[in-house]
C-alpha positions in Angstrom: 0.0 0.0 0.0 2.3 3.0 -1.1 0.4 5.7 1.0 -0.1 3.7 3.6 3.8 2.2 3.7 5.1 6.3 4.4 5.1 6.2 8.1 3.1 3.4 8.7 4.3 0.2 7.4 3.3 -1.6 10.1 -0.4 -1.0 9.3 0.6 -1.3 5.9 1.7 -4.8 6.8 -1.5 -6.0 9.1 -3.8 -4.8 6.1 -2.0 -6.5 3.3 -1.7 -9.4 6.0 -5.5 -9.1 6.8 -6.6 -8.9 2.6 -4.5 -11.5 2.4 -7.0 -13.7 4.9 -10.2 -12.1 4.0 -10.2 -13.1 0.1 -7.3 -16.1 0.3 -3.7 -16.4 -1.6 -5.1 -17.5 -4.5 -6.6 -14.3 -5.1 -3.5 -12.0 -4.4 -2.7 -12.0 -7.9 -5.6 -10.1 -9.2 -6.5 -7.4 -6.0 -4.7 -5.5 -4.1 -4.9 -3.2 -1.2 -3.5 0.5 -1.8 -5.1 2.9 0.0 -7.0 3.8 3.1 -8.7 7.2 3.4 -11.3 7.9 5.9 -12.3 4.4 6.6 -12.1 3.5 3.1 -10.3 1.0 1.7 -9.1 1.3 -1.5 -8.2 -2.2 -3.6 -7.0 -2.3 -7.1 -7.8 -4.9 -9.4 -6.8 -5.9 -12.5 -10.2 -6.8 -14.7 -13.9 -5.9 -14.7 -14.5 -9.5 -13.9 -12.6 -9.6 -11.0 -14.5 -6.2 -9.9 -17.8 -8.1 -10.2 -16.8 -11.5 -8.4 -15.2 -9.2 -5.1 -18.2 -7.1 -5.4 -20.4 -10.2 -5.6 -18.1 -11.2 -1.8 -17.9 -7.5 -0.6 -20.3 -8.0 2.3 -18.4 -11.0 3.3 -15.2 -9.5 2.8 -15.9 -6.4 4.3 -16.8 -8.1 8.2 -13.5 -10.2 7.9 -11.6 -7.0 7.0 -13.3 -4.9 10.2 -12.5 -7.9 12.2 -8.6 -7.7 11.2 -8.5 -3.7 11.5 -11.8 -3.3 13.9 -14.6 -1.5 12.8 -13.7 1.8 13.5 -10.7 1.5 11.1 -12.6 -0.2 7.9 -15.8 1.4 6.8 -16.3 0.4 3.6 -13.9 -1.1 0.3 -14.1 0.6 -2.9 -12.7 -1.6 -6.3 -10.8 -0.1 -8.9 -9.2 -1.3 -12.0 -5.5 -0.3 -11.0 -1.9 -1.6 -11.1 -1.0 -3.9 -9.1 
């Protein structure tokens, strides 16, 4: 997560870490975490497809997220085609 990494790489780390749980390793490949402004978590993918089958999961994905972070940390998780 490049604004995430300046000054708090640890966070970075438990997000990527926590991503990494919420949608499993086989995933990894085609979203990733790179932002998180105001409670919003911003994850890049790299095809529409993939946008529709984490959007189809968001709900799901979004509790185990809050879990990892807590609630007051993760409000919501916005997809975006984006480098990875």
């Amino acid at each position: 997560m490049r604004k995430l990494e300046t000054g708090r790489g640890s966070q970075a780390e438990a997000l990527n870490a926590g991503w990494a749980r919420a949608i499993g390793q086989e995933n990894l490949r085609h979203a990733k975490p790179v932002e998180l402004k105001d409670g919003i978590l911003i994850v890049h993918v790299d095809s529409s497809s993939w946008i529709h089958k984490l959007s189809m999961e968001k709900a799901k994905i979004l509790v185990k997220m809050k879990n990892e972070a807590g609630e007051d940390v993760i409000k919501d998780i916005k997809l975006r085609i984006g480098e990875l």
